[in-house]
C-alpha positions in Angstrom: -25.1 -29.6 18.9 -22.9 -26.2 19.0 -20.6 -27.2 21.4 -20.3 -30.4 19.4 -19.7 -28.4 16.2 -17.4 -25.7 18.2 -15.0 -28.4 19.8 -12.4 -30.7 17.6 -14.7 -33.5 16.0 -14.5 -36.4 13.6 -17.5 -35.4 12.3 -17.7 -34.7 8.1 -19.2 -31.6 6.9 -20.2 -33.4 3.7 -22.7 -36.0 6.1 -23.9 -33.2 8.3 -24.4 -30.1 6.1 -27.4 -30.9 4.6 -28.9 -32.3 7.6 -27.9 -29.2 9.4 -29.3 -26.5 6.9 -32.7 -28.7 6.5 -33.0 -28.9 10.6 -32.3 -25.0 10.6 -28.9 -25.5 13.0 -27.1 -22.7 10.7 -25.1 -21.8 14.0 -24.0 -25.1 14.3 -23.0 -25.4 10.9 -21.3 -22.4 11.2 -18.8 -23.7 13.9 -19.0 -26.9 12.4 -17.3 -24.9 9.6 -14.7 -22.9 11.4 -13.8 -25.5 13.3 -12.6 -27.6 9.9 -10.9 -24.0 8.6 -13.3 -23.4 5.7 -13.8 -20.0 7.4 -15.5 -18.7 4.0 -18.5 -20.6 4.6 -18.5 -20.1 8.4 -18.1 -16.0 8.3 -21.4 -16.6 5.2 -23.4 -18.0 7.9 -22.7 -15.2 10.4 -23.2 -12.5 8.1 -26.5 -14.1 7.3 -27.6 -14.5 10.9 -26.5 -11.2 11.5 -29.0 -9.7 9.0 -32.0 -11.9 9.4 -31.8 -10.2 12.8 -31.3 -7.1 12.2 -34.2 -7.2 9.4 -36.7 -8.9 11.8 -36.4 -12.5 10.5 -36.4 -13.8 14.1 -39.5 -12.2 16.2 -37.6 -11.4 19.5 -37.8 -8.1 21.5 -35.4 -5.6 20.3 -33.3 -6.0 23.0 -32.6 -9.8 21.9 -32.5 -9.0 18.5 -29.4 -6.3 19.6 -28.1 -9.6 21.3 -28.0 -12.2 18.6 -26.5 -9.9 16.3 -23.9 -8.7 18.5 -23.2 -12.8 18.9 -23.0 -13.1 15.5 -20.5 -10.5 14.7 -18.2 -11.6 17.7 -18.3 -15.2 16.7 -17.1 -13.7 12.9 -14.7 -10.9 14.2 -13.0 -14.6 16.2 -12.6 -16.0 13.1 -11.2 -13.2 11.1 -8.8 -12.0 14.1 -6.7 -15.3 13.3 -7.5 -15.0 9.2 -4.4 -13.4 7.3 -6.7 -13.3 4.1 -6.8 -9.3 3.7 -9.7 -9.9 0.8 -11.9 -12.3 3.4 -11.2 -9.5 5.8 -12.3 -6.6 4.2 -15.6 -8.4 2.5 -16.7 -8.9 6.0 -15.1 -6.0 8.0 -17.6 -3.9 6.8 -21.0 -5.8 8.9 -19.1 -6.1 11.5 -18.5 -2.5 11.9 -22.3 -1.8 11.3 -22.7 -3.9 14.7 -20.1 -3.2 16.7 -16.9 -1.1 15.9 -14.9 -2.8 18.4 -15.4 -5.5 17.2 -14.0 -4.4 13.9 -11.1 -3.0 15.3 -10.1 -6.0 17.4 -9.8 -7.4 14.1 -7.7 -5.3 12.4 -5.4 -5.3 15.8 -5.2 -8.9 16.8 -1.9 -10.4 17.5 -3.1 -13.5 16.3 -1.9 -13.2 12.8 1.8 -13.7 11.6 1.9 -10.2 9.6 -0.3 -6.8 10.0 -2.5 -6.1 7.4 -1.5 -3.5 4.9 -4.6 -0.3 5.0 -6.8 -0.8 1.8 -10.4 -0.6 1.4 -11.8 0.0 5.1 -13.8 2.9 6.3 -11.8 5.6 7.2 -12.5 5.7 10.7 -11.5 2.7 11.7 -8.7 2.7 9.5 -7.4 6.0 10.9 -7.8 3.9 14.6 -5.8 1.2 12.6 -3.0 3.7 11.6 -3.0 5.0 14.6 -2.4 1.7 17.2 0.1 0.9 14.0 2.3 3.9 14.8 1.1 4.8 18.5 0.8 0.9 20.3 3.4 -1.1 18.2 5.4 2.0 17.4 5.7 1.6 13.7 8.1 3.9 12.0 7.1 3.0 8.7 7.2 6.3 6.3 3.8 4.6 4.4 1.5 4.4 7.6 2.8 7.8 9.2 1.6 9.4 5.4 -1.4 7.5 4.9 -2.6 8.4 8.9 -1.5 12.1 7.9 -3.4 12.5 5.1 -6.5 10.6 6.2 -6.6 13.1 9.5 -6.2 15.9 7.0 -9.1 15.2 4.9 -11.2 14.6 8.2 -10.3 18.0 9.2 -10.8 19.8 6.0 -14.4 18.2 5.8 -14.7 19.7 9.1 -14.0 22.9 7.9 -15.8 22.9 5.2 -19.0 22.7 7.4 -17.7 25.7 9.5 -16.1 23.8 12.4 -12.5 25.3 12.6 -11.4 23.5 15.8 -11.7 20.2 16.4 -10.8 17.5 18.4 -9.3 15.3 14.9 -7.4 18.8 14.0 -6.1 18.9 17.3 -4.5 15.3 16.9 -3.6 16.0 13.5 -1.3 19.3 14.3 0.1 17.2 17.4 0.7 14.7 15.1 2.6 16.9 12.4 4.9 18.1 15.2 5.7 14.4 16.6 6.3 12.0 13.5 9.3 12.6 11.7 8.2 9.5 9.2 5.6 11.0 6.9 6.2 12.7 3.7 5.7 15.8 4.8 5.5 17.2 1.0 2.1 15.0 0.4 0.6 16.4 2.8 1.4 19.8 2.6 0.0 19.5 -1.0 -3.1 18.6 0.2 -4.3 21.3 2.8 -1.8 24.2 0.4 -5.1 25.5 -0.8 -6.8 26.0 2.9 -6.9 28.0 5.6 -5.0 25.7 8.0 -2.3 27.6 8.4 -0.6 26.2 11.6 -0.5 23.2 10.1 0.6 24.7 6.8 3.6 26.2 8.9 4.3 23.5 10.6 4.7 21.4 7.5 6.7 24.2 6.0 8.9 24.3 9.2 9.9 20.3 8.6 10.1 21.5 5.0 13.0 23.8 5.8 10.8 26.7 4.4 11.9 29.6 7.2 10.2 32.8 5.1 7.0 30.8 4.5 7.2 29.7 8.2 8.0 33.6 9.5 4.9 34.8 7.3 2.6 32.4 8.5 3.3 33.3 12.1 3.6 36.6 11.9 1.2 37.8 9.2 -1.5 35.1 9.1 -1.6 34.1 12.8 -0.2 36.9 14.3 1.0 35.1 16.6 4.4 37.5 17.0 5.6 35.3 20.4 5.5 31.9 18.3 7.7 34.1 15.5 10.2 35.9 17.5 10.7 31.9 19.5 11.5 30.5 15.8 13.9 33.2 14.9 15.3 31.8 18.3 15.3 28.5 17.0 17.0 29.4 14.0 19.6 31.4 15.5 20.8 33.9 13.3 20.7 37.4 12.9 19.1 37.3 9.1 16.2 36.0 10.7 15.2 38.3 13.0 15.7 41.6 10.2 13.2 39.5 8.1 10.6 39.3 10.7 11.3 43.0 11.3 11.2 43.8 7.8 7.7 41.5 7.8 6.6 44.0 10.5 6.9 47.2 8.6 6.3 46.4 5.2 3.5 43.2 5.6 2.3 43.9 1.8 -1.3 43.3 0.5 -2.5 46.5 1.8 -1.9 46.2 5.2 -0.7 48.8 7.6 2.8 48.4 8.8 2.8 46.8 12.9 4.3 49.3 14.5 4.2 48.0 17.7 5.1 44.2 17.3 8.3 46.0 15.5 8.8 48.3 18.3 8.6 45.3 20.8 11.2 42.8 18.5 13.3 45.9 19.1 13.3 46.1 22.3 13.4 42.3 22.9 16.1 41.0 20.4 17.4 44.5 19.4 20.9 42.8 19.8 20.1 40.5 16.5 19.3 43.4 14.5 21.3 45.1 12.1 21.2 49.0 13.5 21.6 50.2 9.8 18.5 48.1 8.5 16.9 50.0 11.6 17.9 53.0 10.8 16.3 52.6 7.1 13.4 51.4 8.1 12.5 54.9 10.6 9.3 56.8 9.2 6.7 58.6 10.6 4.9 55.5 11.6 8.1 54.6 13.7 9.5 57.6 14.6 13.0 57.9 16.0 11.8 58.6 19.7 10.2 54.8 19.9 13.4 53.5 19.0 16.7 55.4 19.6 17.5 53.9 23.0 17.3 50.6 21.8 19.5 51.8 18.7 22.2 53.5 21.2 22.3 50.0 23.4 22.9 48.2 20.6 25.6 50.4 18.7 26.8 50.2 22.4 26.9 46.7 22.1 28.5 46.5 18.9 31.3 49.0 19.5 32.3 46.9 23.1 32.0 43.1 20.9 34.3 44.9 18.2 36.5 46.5 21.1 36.8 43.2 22.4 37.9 41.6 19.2 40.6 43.3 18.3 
C-alpha cells in the first residue's frame, strides 16, 4: 500500500482518504499526499506519527520507538527540502529538529529549491549552522547574512559569559570571524558587545572601524598585550602612532602606574619612530635618563645623518 501511495498513481485522494484513515494506513496516506503535492496534509501526518511515538502511542521497545520517529522526520525533512514555502518550513522545522538536527539542517541546505531561504523564525543554532554554510559552503557575500551570523555568534558568546565561561569554542569562531568577513556591519555589532568585557573583539571591530586610539588602548592597556600594539603601530606606519602608544605607556590614566618597562622596551625597539623631544619630556624618576640615553643618542644619530643626507 506505501509503495503504491509513494510511486506516481492514478489513484484519487478523495476515494481513498477516508478509507485510508478508517483502516489506520496514515503512512500511506501520507505519501499518497506528497506524492499528489498537497504537502500540507502529508507533513500533518508525519508530525502526528512523529508524536504518537514519541508519547508512547505505539507500544514498541524504545529502541523502535527512536526508529519510527526518526522515519517520520526524514520522510518530512524529504518533503520540505524540495518545498520553497518559508511559512510550511518553519511550522514544521521545529519537530524535526526535536528528532534529528540533521535532519533540520539538510532542510534548510538542500539544493533542491530554486531560491535559499531568507533566516527568520528558526532556533538559533541551526540558524547560525544556516548562516554559516550560507557564507562558508556557497560563499555568500551578502552584507545581511554576514551581520545577522555576527550578531547571533555574539549573543551566544555573551550568554556564555554571563555564566562565567570567558573562552569558548563559539567566541573563538566569532573573533576569527570578525577578522575574515569584510561584509558585516561592523557598527551593529560593535553596539552590541560595547558594554562587555570582550575586548579583542571590541578592538577588532574598532580596527575595521578605523578607530586607531580606541584600538592602541585596548591592546595596550586592557589586554596588555604590548607585542599585538607595537605590530599595529607597524601596520599603521607612521610615527604619531608609535608616540601615542608611548605616551599610553607613561601616562595609562585611571590610577594606574606608568609601564616603565613596556616604554623602555618600544624605545629600544622602534626608537627610530619616536620623536626624541616627546622623549625627552616624558623623562622622570620612574624613567630615568640612564634607561634611555643611548637609545636617545642613536636616534638623534639617526636624525642628524637622514637630515645630512637631505640636504
Amino acid at each position: 500500500m506505501e509503495r503504491l501511495s509513494s510511486s506516481e498513481n492514478s489513484c484519487l485522494v478523495e476515494e481513498l482518504e477516508t478509507l485510508l484513515i478508517d483502516s489506520g494506513h496514515l503512512r500511506a496516506l501520507a505519501f499518497l499526499y506528497a506524492s499528489k503535492g498537497i504537502s500540507s496534509k502529508a507533513l500533518s501526518i508525519w508530525r502526528s506519527l512523529a508524536r504518537n511515538y514519541s508519547s508512547g502511542g505505539y507500544k514498541k521497545d524504545q529502541s523502535s520507538e527512536i526508529d519510527r520517529r526518526e522515519d517520520a522526520a526524514t520522510e518530512a525533512s524529504k518533503i520540505l527540502e524540495h518545498s520553497s514555502d518559508q511559512d510550511l518550513i518553519l511550522q514544521h522545522l521545529g519537530w524535526i529538529a526535536d528528532v534529528n538536527q540533521t535532519l533540520a539542517i539538510n532542510v534548510l541546505i538542500s539544493d533542491g529549491r530554486p531560491e535559499f531561504l531568507s533566516p527568520g523564525e528558526i532556533s538559533i543554532e541551526i540558524l547560525l549552522r544556516y548562516l554559516q554554510w550560507l557564507i562558508e559552503d556557497r560563499e555568500s557575500d551578502e552584507a545581511r547574512f554576514h551581520t545577522a551570523y555576527a550578531l547571533l555568534l555574539a549573543k551566544s558568546v555573551l550568554e556564555s559569559y554571563e555564566t562565567g565561561i570567558s573562552q569558548n569554542p563559539v567566541r573563538e569562531r566569532f573573533q576569527m570571524f570578525l577578522g575574515s568577513s569584510d561584509a558585516y556591519d561592523a557598527e551593529e555589532v560593535l553596539y552590541t558587545i560595547e558594554e562587555s568585557e570582550l575586548w579583542l573583539e571590541k578592538a577588532i571591530l574598532y580596527r575595521r572601524l578605523g578607530q586607531e586610539s580606541l584600538v592602541l588602548e585596548i591592546l595596550a592597556l586592557k589586554l596588555e598585550d604590548f607585542e599585538a600594539a607595537e605590530q599595529y603601530c607597524t601596520e599603521i606606519g607612521r610615527p604619531d602612532a608609535y608616540n601615542q602608544l608611548f605616551e599610553m605607556y607613561l601616562d595609562p590614566k585611571d590610577g594606574r602606574e606608568a609601564m616603565v618597562t613596556a616604554a623602555i622596551k618600544l624605545l629600544h625597539r622602534h626608537g627610530q619612530m619616536l620623536n626624541p623631544l616627546q622623549v625627552l619630556e616624558r623623562l622622570s624618576s620612574e624613567m630615568p635618563l640612564r634607561l634611555a640615553s643611548d637609545t636617545i643618542v642613536k636616534i638623534l644619530r639617526a636624525r642628524t645623518h637622514h637630515h645630512h643626507q637631505g640636504q
